[in-house]
C-alpha positions in Angstrom: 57.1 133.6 131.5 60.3 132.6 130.1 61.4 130.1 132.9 58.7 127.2 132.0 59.3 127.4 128.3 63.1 127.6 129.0 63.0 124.2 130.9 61.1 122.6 128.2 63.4 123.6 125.7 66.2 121.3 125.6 63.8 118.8 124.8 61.8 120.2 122.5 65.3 121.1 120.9 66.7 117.7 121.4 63.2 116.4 119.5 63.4 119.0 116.7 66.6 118.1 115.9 66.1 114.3 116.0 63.3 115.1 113.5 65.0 117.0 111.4 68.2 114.6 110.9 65.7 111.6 110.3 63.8 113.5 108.2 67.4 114.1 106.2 68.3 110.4 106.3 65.1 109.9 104.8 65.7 111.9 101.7 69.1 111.1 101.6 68.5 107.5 101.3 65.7 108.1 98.6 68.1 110.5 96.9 70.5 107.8 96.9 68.1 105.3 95.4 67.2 107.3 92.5 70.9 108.5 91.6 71.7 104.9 91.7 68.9 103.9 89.5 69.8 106.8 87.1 73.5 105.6 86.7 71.6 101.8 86.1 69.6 103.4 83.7 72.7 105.1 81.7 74.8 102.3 81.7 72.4 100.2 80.1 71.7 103.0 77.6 75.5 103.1 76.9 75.8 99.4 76.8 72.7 99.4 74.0 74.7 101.7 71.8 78.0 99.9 72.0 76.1 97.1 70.6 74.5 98.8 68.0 77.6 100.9 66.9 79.5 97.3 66.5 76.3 95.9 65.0 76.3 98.9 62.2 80.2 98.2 61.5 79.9 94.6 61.5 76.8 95.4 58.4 79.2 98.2 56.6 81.8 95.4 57.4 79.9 92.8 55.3 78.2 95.1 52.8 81.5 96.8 51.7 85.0 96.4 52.6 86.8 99.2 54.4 89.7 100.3 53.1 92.4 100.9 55.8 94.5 104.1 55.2 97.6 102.3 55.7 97.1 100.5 52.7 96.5 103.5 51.0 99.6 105.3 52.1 102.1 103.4 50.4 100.5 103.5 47.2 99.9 107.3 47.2 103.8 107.4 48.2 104.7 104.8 45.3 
């Protein structure tokens, strides 16, 4: 019983495993694809706050003048 099966085996093995490792590549590569669109995704996320972070201090820039703490110090020492 075992002697048919056993002959077929290697290339039913040899198949499996040629299925299996393109079905791997296949979510590896759409894996890929999404962790690379994610990273996209936050980076232009990060690049829309920088600019709105400098847009806010260029408005409290304009609106009212910062006071640097250096000027402060020698003052406060005087």
């Amino acid at each position: 019983m075992d002697s048919e099966p056993s002959s077929q085996n290697p290339a039913d093995m040899t198949a499996f495993v040629q299925n299996l490792l393109g079905q791997m590549q296949t979510r590896f590569e759409s894996m890929s694809q999404n962790i690379v669109s994610k990273i996209d995704e936050m980076g232009t996320k990060i690049d829309e706050l920088e600019q709105s972070i400098n847009d806010l201090k260029a408005e409290m820039g304009t609106e009212m003048p910062a006071k640097k703490p250096d000027e402060a110090k020698p003052a406060d020492s005087a």
